[in-house]
N, C-alpha and C positions, 0 to 999 in steps of 0.2 A: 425407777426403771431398773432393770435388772443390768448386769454387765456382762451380758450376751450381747442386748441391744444396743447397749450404748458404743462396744466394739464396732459393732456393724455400723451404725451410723457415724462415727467419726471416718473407718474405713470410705464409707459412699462420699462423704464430704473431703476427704481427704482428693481421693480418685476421679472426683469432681475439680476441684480447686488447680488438680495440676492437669487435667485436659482443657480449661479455662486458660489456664497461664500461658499453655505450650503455642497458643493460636486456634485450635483447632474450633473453639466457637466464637463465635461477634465476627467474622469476616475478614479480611486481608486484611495488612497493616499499609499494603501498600494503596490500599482506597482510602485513605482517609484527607487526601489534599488532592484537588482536582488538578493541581500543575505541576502533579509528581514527576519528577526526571531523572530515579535514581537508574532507573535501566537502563545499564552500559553495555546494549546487544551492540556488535558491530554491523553495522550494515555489508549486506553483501555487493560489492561490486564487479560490476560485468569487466568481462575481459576479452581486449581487442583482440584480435586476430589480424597482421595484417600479409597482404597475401602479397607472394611474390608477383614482379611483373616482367616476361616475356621483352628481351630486348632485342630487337629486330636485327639480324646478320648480315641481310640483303636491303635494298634500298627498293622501297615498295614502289610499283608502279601504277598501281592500282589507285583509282580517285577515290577517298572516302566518304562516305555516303554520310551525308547531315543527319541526325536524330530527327525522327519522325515528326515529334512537338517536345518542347522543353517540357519539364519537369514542373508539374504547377506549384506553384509556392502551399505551403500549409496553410489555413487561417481558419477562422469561424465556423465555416460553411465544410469545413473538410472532416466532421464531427458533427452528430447529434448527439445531445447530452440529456437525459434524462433521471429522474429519480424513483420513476416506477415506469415496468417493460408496458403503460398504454400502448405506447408507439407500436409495438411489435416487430421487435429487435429480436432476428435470429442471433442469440448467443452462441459465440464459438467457446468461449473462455471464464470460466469464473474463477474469481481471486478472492480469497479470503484475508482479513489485517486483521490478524489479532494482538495479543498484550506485547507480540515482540516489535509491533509496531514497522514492520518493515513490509515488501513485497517479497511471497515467498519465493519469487525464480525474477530474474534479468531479462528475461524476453519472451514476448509472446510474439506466434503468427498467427497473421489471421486473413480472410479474404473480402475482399474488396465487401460493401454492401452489410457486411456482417458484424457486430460486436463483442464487449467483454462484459460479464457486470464483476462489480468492486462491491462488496458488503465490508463495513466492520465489525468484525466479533468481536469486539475486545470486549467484555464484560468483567474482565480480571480488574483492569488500570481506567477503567472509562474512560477509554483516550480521546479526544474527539480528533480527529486527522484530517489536513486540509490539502486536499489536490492542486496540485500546479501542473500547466503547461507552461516550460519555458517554449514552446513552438508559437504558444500564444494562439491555440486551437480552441479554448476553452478559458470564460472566467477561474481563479480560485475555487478551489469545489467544498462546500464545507463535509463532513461525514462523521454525521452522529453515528453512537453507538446506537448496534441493529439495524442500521437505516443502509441503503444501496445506493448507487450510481451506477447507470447503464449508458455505455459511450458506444454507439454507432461508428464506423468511419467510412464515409462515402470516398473518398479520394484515397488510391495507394500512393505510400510511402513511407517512412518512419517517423514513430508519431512518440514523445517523450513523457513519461507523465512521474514527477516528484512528489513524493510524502515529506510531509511537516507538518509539525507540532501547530492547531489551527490554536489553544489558548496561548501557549507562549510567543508566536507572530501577531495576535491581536495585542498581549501585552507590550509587546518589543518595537511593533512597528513596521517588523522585514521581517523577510520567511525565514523561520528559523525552526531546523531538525531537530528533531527526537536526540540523535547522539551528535555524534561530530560533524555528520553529512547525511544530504537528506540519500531516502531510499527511492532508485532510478529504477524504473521501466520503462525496457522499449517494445515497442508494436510496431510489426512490420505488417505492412497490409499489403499483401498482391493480388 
């Protein structure tokens, strides 16, 4: 071979060798264990607001009027839950989870009758992510990568739904977050 070609070809394998090394081909380093948990995103937490109240100067003489009907408690029946829109659930809301593993905003509204759908992207970390109601509106939701959840909510009121880690609470036994705390949403339904 001449030592034209022989420059050039160490040059290609050279310039080969370090875009191989750098990462840029075989795939993330961070897919290579399904129970990765090096991602130290912080979760974003909602912030309460709490509002002043009005203290009366006069001594009211007026009778006050009872609440129409109590407040129904949340439960089962106050959510349908599905994994594809058959049902035909007018979507108000769609939410994306991806590698950061969190919910991207702290609160949604929505109106009565109407829902959200929840897909996970995460294609980055293969995360699989498992929904909780602590309201106790809905079993553990498991959510593959790619795969949706479409939540209905027939009954107004605020409706709570937690991310976690669904391999490390299957390993562990309890629900246990991606970081320190899991990631809150809340849905307000009127």
């Amino acid at each position: 071979m001449s030592k034209k070609k022989i420059i050039i070809l160490a040059t290609v394998l050279f310039l080969f060798s370090a875009v191989a090394f750098s990462g840029c081909i075989g795939g993330d380093e961070n897919n290579v264990s399904e129970n990765n948990t090096t991602d130290k995103t912080e979760d974003p937490k909602p912030t309460e607001t709490i509002e002043p109240t009005d203290t009366p100067t006069e001594k009211s003489t007026e009778t006050s009027k009872p609440s129409e009907e109590p407040a129904k408690k949340l439960d089962k029946d106050s959510v349908t839950i599905a994994s594809t829109n058959s049902e035909g659930i007018t979507i108000s809301k769609f939410l994306q989870l991806n590698h950061l593993r969190n919910f991207q905003v702290a609160k949604v509204d929505v109106n009565k009758g109407e829902g959200i759908h929840i897909r996970n992207v995460d294609t980055r970390l293969n995360s699989k992510m498992l929904l909780h109601s602590p309201d106790g509106c809905f079993n553990d939701y498991q959510l593959n990568p790619n795969y949706s959840m479409y939540i209905k909510f027939n009954d107004p009121g605020t409706y709570t739904i937690e991310l976690y880690s669904y391999d490390k609470t299957k390993t562990e036994g309890e629900l246990s977050p991606f970081g320190s705390s899991p990631s809150i949403l809340k849905i307000v339904v009127t």
